[in-house]
C-alpha positions in Angstrom: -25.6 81.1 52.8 -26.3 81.8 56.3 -22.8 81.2 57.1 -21.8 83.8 54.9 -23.8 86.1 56.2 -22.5 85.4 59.7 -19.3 85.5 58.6 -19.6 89.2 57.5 -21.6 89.8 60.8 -18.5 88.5 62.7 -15.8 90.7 60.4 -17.5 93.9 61.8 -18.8 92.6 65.1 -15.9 91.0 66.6 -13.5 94.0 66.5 -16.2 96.7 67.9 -15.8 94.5 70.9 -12.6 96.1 71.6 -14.6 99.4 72.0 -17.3 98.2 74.9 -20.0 99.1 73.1 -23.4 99.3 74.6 -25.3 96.1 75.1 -28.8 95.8 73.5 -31.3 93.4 72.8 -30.3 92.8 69.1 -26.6 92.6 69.4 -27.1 90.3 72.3 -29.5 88.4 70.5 -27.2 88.6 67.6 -24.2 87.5 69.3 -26.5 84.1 70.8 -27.1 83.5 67.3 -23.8 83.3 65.7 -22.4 81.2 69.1 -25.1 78.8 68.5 -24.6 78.6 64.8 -20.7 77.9 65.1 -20.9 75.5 68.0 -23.3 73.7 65.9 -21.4 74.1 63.0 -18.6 72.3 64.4 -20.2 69.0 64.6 -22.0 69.5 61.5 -18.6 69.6 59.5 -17.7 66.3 61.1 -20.5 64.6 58.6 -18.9 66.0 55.8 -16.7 63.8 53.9 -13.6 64.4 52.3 -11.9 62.5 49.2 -8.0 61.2 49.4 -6.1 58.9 46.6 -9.6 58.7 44.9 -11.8 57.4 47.5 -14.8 59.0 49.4 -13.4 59.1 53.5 -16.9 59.5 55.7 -15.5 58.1 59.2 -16.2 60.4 62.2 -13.0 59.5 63.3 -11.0 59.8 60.1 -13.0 63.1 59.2 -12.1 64.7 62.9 -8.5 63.7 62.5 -7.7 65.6 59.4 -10.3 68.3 60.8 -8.1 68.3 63.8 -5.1 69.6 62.0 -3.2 72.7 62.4 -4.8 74.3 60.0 -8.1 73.8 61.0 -7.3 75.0 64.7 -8.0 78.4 63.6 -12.3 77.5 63.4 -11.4 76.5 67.2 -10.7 80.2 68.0 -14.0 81.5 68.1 -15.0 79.2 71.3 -12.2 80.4 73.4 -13.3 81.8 77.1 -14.2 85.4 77.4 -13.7 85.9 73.6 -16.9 88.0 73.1 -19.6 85.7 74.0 -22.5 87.2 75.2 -23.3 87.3 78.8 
């Protein structure tokens, strides 16, 4: 649930970035929260298991290899360098 919410925070917030808008105490604390919450998130989803030809994978390794795909690449984009993190 808090994801979701974040998620809808980052829909509006990220593309007012583009517009410099003034820095105060709330977005910057916002912005804090949301890093914090993805980075963490990141690890997190490597304990989560997946199922394949009927049996339950829960390997680190195993879990980060399939996490590591192309597809997944995208969740990676958030944590680039000067991408709106807070100062």
């Amino acid at each position: 649930m808090i994801g979701g919410m974040l998620i809808m925070y980052d829909l509006f917030a990220v593309p007012l970035q583009a517009f410099n808008p003034p820095e105060t105490p709330a977005l910057l604390a916002m912005d804090w929260i949301t890093l914090v919450f993805w980075t963490v998130n990141v690890g997190a989803s490597l304990t989560t298991g997946y199922v394949q030809e009927g049996n339950t994978i829960m390997d680190p390794h195993l879990i980060a290899q399939t996490r590591g795909s192309a597809a997944q690449s995208c969740q990676f984009a958030r944590y680039e360098p000067g991408a709106g993190y807070p100062k």
